[in-house]
C-alpha beads as a LAMMPS data file, in Angstrom:
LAMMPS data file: protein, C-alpha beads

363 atoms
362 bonds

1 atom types
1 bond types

-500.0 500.0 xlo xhi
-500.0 500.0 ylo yhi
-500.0 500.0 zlo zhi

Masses

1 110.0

Atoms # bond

1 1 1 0.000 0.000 0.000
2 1 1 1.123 3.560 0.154
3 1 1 2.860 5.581 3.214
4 1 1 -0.416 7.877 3.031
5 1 1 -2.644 4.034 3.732
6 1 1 -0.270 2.559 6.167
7 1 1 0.536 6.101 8.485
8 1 1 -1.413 8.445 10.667
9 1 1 -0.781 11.965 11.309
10 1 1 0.265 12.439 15.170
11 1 1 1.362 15.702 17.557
12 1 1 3.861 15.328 20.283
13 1 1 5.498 18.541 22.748
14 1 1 8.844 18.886 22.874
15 1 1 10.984 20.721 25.522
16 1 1 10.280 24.085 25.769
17 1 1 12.860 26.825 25.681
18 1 1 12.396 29.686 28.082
19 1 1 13.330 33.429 26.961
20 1 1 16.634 34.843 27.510
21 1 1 17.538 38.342 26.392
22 1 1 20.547 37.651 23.971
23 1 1 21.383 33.844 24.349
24 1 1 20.799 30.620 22.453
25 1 1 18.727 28.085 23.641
26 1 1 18.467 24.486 22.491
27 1 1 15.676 21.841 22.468
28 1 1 15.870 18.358 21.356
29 1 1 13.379 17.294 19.236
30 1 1 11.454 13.935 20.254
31 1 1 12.656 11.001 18.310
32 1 1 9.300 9.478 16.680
33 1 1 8.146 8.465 13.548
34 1 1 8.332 10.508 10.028
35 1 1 8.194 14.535 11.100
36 1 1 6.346 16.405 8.668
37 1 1 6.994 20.036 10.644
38 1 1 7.481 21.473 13.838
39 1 1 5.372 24.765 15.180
40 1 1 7.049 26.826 17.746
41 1 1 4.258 28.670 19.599
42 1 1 5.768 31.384 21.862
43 1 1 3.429 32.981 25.097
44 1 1 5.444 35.695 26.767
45 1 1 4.490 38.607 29.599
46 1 1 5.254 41.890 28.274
47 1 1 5.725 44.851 31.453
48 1 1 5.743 48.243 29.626
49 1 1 6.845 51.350 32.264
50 1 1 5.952 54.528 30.230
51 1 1 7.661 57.453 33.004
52 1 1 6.456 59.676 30.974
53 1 1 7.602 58.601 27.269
54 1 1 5.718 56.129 25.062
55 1 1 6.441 52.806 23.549
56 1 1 5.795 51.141 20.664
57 1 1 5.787 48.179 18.512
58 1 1 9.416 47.871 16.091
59 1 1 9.481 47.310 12.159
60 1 1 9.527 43.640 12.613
61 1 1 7.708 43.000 15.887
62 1 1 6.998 40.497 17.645
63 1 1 9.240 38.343 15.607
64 1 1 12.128 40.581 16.090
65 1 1 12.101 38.565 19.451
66 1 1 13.991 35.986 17.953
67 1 1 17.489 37.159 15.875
68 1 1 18.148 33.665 14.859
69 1 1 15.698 29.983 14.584
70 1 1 17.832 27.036 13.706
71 1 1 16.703 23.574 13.065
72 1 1 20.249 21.223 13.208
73 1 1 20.631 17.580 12.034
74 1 1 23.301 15.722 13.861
75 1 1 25.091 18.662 14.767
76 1 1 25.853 20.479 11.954
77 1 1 23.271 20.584 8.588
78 1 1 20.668 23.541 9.287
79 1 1 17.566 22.738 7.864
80 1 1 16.118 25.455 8.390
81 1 1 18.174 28.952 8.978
82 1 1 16.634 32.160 8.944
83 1 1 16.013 35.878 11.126
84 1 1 12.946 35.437 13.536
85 1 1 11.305 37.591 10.869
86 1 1 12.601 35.727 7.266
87 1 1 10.510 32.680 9.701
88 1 1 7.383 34.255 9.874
89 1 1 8.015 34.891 6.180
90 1 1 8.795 31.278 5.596
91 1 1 5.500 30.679 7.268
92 1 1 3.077 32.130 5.290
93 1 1 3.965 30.316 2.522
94 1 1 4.016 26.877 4.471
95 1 1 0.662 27.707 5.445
96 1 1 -0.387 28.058 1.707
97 1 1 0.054 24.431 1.306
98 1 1 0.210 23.803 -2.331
99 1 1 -3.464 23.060 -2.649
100 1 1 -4.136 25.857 -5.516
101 1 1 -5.390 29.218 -6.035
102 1 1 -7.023 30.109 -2.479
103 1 1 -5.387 27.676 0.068
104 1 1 -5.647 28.470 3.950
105 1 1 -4.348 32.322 4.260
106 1 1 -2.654 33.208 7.323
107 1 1 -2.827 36.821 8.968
108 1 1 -0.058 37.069 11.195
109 1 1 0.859 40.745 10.680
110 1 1 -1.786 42.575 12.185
111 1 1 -2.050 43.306 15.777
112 1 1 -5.579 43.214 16.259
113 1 1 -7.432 40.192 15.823
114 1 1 -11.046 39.237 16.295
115 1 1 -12.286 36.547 18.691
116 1 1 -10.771 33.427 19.870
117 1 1 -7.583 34.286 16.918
118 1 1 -6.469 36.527 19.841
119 1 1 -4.910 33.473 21.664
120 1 1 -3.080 32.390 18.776
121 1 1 -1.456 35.912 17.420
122 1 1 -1.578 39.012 19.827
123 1 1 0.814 41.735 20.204
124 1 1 -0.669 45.179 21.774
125 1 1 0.461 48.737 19.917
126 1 1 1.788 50.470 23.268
127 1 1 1.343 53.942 22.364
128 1 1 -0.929 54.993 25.374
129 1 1 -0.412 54.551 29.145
130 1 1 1.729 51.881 30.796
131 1 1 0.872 48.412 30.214
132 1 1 1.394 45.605 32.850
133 1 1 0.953 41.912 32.183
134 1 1 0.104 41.918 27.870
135 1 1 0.105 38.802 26.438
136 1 1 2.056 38.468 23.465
137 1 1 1.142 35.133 21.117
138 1 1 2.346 33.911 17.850
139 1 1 3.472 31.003 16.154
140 1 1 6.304 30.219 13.663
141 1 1 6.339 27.013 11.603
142 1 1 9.567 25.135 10.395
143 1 1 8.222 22.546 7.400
144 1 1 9.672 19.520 6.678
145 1 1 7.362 17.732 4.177
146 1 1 5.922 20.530 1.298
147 1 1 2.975 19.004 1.104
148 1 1 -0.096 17.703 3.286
149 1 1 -2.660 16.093 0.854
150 1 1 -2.792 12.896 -0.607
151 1 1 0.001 12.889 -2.693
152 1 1 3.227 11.313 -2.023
153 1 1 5.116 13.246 0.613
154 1 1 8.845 14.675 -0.054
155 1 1 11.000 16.017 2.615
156 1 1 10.100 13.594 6.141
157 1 1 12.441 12.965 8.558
158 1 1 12.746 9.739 9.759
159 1 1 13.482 11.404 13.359
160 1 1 13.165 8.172 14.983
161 1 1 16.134 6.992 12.917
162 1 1 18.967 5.714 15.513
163 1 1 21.487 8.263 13.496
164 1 1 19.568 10.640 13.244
165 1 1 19.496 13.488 16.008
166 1 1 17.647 16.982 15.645
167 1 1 18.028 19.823 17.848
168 1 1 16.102 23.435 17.517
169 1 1 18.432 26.360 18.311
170 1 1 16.826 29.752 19.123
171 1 1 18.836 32.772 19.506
172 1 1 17.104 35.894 20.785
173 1 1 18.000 39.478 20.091
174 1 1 20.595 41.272 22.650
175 1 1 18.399 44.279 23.269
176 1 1 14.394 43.868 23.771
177 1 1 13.588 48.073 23.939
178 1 1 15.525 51.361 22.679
179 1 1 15.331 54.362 22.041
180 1 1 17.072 54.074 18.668
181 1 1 14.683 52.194 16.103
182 1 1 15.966 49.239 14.348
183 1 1 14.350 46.330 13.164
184 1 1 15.836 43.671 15.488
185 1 1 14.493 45.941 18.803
186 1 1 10.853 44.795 19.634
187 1 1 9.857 47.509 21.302
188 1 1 11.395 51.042 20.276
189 1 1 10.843 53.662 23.196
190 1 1 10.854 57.606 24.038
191 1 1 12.021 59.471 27.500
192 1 1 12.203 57.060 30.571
193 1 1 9.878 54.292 29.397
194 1 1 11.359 50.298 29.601
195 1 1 9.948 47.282 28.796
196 1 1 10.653 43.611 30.023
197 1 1 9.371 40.126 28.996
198 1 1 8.960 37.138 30.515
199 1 1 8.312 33.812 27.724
200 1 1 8.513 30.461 26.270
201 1 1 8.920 29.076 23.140
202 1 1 7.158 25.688 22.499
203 1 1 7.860 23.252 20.164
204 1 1 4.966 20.712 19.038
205 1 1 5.777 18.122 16.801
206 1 1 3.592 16.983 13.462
207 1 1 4.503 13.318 12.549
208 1 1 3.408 10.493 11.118
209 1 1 3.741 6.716 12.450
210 1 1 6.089 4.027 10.852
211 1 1 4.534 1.854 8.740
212 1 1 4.510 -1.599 9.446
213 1 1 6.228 -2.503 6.494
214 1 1 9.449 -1.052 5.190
215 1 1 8.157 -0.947 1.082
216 1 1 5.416 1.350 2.853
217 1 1 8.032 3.776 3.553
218 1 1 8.197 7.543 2.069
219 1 1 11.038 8.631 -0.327
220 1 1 13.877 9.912 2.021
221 1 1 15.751 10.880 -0.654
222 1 1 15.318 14.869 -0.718
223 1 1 15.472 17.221 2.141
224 1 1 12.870 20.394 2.142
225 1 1 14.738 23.320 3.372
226 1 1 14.681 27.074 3.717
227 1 1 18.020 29.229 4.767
228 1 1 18.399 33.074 4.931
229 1 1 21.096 35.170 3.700
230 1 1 22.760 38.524 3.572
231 1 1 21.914 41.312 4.416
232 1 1 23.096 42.718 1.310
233 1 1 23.927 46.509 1.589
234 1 1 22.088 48.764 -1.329
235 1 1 24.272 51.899 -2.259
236 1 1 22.289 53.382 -4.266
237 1 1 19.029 53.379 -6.861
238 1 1 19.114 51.100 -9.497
239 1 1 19.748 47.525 -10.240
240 1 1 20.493 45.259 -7.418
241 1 1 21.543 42.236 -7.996
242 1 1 21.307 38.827 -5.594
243 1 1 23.272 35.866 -6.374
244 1 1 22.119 32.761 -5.402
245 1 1 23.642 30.205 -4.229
246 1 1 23.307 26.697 -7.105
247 1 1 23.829 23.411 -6.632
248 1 1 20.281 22.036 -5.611
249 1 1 16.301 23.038 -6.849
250 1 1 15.130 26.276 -6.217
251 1 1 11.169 26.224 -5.032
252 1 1 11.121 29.933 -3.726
253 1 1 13.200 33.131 -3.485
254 1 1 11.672 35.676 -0.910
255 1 1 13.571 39.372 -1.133
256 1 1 12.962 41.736 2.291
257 1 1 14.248 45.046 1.252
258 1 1 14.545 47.822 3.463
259 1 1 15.350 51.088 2.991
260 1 1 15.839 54.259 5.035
261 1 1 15.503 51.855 8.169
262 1 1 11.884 50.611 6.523
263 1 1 10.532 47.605 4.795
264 1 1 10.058 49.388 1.298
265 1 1 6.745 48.599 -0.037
266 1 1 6.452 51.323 -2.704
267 1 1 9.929 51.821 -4.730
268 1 1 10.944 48.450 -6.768
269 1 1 9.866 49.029 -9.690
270 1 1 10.938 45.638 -11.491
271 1 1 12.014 42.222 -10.017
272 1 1 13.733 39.431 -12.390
273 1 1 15.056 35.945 -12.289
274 1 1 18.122 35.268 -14.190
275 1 1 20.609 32.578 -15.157
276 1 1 23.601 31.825 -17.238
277 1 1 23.668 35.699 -18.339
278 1 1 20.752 36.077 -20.865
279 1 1 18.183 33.558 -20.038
280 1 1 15.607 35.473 -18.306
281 1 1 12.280 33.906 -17.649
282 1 1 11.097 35.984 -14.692
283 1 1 10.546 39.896 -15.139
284 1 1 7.292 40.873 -13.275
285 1 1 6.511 44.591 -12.257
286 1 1 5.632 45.311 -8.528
287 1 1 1.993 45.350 -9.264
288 1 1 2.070 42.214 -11.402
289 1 1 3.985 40.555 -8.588
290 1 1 1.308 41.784 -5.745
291 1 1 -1.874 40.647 -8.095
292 1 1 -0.444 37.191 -8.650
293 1 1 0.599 36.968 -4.964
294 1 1 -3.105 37.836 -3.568
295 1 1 -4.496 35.285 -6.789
296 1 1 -2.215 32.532 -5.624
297 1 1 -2.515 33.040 -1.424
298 1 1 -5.817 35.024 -0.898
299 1 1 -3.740 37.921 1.056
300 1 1 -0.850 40.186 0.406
301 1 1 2.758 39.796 1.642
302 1 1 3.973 42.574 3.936
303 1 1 5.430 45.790 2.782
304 1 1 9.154 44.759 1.356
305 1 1 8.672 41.388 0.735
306 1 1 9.233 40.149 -2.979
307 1 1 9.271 36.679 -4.350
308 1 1 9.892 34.058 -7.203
309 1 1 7.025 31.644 -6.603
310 1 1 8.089 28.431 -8.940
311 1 1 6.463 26.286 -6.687
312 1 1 3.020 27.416 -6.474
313 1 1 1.526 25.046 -8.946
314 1 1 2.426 22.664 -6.101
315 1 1 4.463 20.722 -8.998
316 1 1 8.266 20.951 -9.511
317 1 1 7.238 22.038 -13.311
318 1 1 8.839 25.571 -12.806
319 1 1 11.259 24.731 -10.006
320 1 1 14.887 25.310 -11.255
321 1 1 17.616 22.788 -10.879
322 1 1 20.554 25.195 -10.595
323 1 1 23.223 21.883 -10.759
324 1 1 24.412 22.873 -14.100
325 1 1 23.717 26.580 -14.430
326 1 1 26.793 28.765 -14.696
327 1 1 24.814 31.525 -12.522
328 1 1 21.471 32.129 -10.910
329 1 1 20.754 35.842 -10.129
330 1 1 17.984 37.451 -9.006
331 1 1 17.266 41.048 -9.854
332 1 1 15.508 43.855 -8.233
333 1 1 15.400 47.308 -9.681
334 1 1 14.848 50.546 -6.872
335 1 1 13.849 53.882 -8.423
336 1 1 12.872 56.571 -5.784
337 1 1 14.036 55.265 -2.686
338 1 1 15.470 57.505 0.108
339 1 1 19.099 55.257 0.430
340 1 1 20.051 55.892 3.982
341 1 1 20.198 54.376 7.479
342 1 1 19.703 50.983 6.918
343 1 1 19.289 50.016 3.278
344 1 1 19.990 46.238 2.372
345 1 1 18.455 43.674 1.442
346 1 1 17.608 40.303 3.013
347 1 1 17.189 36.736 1.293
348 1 1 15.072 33.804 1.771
349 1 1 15.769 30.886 -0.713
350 1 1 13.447 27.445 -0.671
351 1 1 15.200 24.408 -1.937
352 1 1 14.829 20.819 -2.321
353 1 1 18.553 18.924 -1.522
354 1 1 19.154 15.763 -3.401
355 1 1 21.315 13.318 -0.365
356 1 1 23.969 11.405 -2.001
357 1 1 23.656 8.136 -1.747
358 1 1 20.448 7.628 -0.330
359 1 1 17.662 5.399 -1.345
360 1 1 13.961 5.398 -1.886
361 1 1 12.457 4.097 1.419
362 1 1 16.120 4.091 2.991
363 1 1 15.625 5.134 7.029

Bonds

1 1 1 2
2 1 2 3
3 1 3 4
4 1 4 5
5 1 5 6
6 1 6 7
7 1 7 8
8 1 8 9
9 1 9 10
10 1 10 11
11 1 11 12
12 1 12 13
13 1 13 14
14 1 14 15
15 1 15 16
16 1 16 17
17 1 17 18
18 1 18 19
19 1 19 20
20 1 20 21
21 1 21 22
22 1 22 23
23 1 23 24
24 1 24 25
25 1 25 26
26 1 26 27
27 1 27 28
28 1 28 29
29 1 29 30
30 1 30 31
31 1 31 32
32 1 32 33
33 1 33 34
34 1 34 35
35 1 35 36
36 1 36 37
37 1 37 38
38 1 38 39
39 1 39 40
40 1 40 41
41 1 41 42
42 1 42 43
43 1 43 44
44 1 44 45
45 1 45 46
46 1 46 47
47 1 47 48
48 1 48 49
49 1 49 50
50 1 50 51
51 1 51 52
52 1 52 53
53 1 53 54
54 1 54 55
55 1 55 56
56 1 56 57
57 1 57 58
58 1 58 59
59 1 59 60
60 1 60 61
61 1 61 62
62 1 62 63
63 1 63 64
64 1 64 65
65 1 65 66
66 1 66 67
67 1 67 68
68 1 68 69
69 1 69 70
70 1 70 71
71 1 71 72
72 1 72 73
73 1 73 74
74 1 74 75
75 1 75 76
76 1 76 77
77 1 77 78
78 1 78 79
79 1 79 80
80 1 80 81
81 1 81 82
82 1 82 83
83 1 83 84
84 1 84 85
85 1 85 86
86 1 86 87
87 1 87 88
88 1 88 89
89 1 89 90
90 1 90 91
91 1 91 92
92 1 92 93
93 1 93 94
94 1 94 95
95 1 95 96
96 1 96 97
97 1 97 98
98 1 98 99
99 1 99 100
100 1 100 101
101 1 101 102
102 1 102 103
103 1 103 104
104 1 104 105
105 1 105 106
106 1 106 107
107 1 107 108
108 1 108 109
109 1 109 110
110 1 110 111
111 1 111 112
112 1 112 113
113 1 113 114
114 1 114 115
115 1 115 116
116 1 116 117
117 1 117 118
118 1 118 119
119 1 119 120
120 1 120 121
121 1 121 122
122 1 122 123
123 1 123 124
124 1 124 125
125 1 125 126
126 1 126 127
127 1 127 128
128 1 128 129
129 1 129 130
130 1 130 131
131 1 131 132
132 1 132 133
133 1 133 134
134 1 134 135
135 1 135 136
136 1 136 137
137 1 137 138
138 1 138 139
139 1 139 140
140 1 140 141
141 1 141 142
142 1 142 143
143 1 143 144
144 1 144 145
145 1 145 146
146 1 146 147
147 1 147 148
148 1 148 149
149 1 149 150
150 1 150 151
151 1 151 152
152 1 152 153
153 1 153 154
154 1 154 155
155 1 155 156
156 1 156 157
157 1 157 158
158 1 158 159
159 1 159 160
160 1 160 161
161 1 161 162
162 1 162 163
163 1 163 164
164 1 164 165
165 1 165 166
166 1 166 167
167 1 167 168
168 1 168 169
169 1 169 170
170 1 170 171
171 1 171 172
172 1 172 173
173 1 173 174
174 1 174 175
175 1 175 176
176 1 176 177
177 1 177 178
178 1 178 179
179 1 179 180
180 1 180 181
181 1 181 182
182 1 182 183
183 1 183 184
184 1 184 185
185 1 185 186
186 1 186 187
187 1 187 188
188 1 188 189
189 1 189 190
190 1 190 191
191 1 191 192
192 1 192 193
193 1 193 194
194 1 194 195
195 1 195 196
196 1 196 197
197 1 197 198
198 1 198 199
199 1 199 200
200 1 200 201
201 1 201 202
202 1 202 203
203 1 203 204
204 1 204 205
205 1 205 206
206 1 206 207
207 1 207 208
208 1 208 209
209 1 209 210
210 1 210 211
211 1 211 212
212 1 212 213
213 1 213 214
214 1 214 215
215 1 215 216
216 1 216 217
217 1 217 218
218 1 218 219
219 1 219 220
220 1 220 221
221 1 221 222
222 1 222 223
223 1 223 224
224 1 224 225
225 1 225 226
226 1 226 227
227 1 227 228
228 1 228 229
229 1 229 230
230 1 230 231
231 1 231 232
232 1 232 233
233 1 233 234
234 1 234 235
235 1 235 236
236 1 236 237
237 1 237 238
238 1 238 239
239 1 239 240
240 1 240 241
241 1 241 242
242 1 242 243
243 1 243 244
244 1 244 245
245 1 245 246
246 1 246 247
247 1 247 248
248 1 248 249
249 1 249 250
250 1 250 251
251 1 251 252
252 1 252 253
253 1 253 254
254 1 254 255
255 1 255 256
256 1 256 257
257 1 257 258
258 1 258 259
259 1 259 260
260 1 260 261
261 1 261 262
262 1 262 263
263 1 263 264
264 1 264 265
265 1 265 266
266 1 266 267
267 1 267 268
268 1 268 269
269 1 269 270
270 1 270 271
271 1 271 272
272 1 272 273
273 1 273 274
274 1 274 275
275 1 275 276
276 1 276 277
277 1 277 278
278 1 278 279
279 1 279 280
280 1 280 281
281 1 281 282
282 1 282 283
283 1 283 284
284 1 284 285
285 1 285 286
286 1 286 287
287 1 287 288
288 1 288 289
289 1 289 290
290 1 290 291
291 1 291 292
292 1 292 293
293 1 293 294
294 1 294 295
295 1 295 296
296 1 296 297
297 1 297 298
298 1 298 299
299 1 299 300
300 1 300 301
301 1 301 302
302 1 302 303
303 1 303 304
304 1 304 305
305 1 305 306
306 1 306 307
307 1 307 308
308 1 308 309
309 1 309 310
310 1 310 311
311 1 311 312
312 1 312 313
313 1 313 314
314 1 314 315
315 1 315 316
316 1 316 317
317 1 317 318
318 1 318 319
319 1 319 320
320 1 320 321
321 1 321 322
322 1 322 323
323 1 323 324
324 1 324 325
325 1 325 326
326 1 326 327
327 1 327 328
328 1 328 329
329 1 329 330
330 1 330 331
331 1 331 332
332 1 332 333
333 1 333 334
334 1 334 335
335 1 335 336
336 1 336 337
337 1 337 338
338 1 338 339
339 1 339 340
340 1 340 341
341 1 341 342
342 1 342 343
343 1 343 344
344 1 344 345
345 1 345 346
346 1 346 347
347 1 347 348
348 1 348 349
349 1 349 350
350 1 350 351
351 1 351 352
352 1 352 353
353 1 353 354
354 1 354 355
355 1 355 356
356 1 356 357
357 1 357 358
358 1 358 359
359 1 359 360
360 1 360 361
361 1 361 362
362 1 362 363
């Protein structure tokens, strides 16, 4: 029969990690059956003392929280590797699921939501007087498998695998308030006000039972990952161009560009793919981009955020194996932006990893 007749879908807890302004905490995921992802749902106790000055939420908040969200196999292959941010970012898209046009939004980026959402995503605007005791809620997903329906599924671990040893690895940001904005400060203050936070971040486990019969196995044979890099400073207006890394199939490449210390939502004008010099089969204007984005995911991304989608037919038809491309380059063109402060640009890149040596069904 097939893995999807002989499994179930299960949810375990893992250790939790407790907040600590500025250091890295670890926690080792459960060893069971084939993990399809892992959600991190962090509950912290915000304490906001005004004095006399105001507070408010940063650029990137609440997932500024976290500077740095590892997933490690055995030590040293990240899985996943990205900003607490380029996660939430990573996020959305997992949450899109590859079902078609109008699969399960996600609105993460607001911080006012109605009902019973409020325990899931909640992070209070403190621009009034002092606040004691907010709850702060969200939830960040790391995905393993890319897909959840019935067909077969690529990218399980076999965490239950006697060799096999994954650990999640959370760093969180040296300074929680200042006075000087920045997009890795949560809370950006005025005069004498502070902040403090008490938290946890939990880690629950989606997996799916070993079938009783090895030739029931998935294919282990790819590994579904997403890493971050850069930031990559902008000088000026213009062309900027991104170089990707090759060697392995390319399912998404998310661009967050900032300038003048702001996600820029409003000033690239163009945004290309490109390979081996003059093949070019990606040039989409900013308005093109945002009506296929809301066609394809039922929402818009947030201000900055720019991406080759060659994996939302849920198919690997436009996915690009970079193995023998000379060069893969991705292309954004800024007219009108105010370069200053901070003015880079940040990179999320989806792949697929073929392992070397590995077989179909091999644990």
């Amino acid at each position: 029969m097939s893995f999807n007749e002989a499994t179930r879908q299960n949810f375990v807890q893992g250790p939790a990690m407790t907040y600590a302004l500025g250091q890295t905490v670890y926690s080792r995921v459960p060893k069971v059956g084939f993990i399809r992802r892992i959600i991190l749902l962090f509950s912290g106790t915000i304490t906001v003392t005004l004095g006399g000055g105001t507070a408010a939420l940063g650029v990137e908040a609440p997932f500024s929280i976290i500077s740095r969200l590892r997933l490690v196999a055995n030590g040293n292959t990240a899985l996943f590797d990205t900003s607490g941010y380029g996660a939430m970012i990573a996020s959305l898209f997992s949450a899109y699921g590859f079902a078609g046009f109008g699969s399960r939004p996600r609105i993460v980026d607001g911080a006012t939501v109605p009902g019973p959402a409020a325990s899931a995503f909640s992070a209070a605007n403190y621009v009034a007087a002092a606040t004691d005791g907010t709850a702060w809620r969200f939830g960040l997903e790391i995905p393993l498998a890319i897909a959840d329906d019935w067909r077969p599924p690529i990218g399980l671990i076999l965490a239950a695998a006697p060799d096999t040893e994954l650990t999640i690895e959370c760093t969180f940001g040296s300074t929680f308030y200042s006075t000087t904005a920045s997009r890795t400060t949560p809370i950006t203050t005025t005069g004498a006000a502070t902040a403090s936070m008490s938290a946890t971040l939990t880690p629950w486990v989606e997996y799916f039972t070993i079938p009783q019969s090895p030739a029931d196995y998935p294919d282990l044979r790819r590994i579904h990952t997403w890493s971050e890099q850069g930031p990559q400073a902008i000088a000026a207006n213009g062309d900027q161009d991104v170089v990707i890394q090759r060697g392995n199939t390319i399912m998404r490449i998310v661009h967050l560009v900032t300038t003048n210390s702001a996600l820029d939502g409003s000033n690239v004008t163009t945004l290309q793919l490109r390979y081996n010099t003059n093949e070019i089969p990606y040039t989409l204007s900013r308005q093109l981009a945002a009506y296929l984005q809301r066609q394809r995911m039922v929402r818009d991304l947030p201000d900055g955020v720019y991406v080759h989608d060659l994996w939302n037919s849920g198919t690997p038809r436009d996915a690009i194996n970079t193995l023998n491309l000379n060069e893969l380059t991705s292309r954004l063109t800024l007219s009108g932006a105010t370069i200053a402060g901070t003015s880079d640009i940040r990179t999320l890149v989806e792949q697929l990893i073929q392992l070397t040596g590995a077989v179909s069904g091999s644990a």
